[in-house]
N, C-alpha and C positions, 0 to 999 in steps of 0.2 A: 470531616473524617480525616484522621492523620492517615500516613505512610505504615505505621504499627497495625492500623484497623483495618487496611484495604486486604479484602480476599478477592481473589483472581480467580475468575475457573479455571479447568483444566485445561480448555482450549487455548485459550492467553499463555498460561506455562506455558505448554507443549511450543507451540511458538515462538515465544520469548526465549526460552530456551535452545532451541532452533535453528531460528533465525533465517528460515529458507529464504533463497534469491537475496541473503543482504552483500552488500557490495556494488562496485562497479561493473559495468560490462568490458570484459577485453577486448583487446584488435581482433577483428576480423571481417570478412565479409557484410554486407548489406547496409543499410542507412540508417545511423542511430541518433533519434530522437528522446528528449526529455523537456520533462515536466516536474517546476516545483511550487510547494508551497509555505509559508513561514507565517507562524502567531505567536512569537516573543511570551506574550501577554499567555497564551496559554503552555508556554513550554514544550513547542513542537515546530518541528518541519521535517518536511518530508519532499525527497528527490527520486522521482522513479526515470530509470533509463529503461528503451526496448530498443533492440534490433529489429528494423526491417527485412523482411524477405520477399519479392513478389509480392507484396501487398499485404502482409499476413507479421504479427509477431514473432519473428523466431526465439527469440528470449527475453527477459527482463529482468530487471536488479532493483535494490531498492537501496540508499542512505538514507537515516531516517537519525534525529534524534527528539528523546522525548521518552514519555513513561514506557511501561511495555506496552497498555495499550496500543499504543499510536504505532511502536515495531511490530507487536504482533499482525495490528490490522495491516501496516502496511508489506507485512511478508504474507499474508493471507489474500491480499491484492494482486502481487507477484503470482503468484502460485497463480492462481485463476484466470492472469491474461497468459501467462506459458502453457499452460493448458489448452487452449485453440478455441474456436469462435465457435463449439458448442455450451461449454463451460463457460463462455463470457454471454451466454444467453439472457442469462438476468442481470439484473441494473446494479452495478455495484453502488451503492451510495451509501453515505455517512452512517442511516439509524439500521439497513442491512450488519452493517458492520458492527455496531454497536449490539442489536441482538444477537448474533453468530458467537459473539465475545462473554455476551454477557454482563456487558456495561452496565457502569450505574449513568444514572440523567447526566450527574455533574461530569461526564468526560465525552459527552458528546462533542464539543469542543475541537477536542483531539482527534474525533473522526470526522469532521467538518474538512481539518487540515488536509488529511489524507485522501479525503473527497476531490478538494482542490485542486492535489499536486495528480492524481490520475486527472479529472478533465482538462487539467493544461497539458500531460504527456497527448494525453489523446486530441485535443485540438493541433498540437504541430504535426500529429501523424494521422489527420485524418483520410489520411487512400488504406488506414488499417483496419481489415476485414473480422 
């Protein structure tokens, strides 16, 4: 499928468009950890920062390059660990991601990476509730 045939849903736009939590985190209070991940071969990586607070998320950011997919999912990742540890209730993983979006098979890939760069943030910050 070329670049001319890909349709997106709306969800992907709206995000892509977006872009919520993309960026660095600034100076300030608490313990910031990060987690990344890189696949050359699929044309992605993705860097998630979070602020600790008392043990809890207080914010998080995403760089990210790669299709929209891979922004989109990874600002739809952001969103849900800033959100608090009702919202992180369910398992973020790869083919979640992919259904939420509306992926086709061939960009699992891309949410693989995204998968990655959150369980590496979340393993250096595992006291995060």
């Amino acid at each position: 499928m070329n670049a001319s045939a890909m349709r997106y849903s709306p969800r992907v736009l709206e995000l892509f468009a977006e872009l919520p939590g993309a960026g660095s985190l600034p100076a300030g209070n608490g313990e910031i950890v990060a987690g990344e991940a890189v696949a050359l071969d699929r044309g992605a990586w993705v860097r998630f920062e979070a602020r600790l607070e008392g043990g809890r998320i207080a914010d998080c950011r995403f760089r990210a390059w790669g299709c929209p997919y891979t922004l989109a999912a990874a600002a739809l990742v952001t969103a849900e660990l800033r959100a608090g540890p009702e919202a992180r209730s369910q398992v973020i993983d790869a083919s979640r991601l992919a259904r939420e979006l509306g992926a086709p098979a061939e960009k699992m890939g891309r949410f693989l990476v995204v998968e990655d760069a959150l369980r590496s943030l979340l393993a250096r910050g595992r006291r995060v509730q």
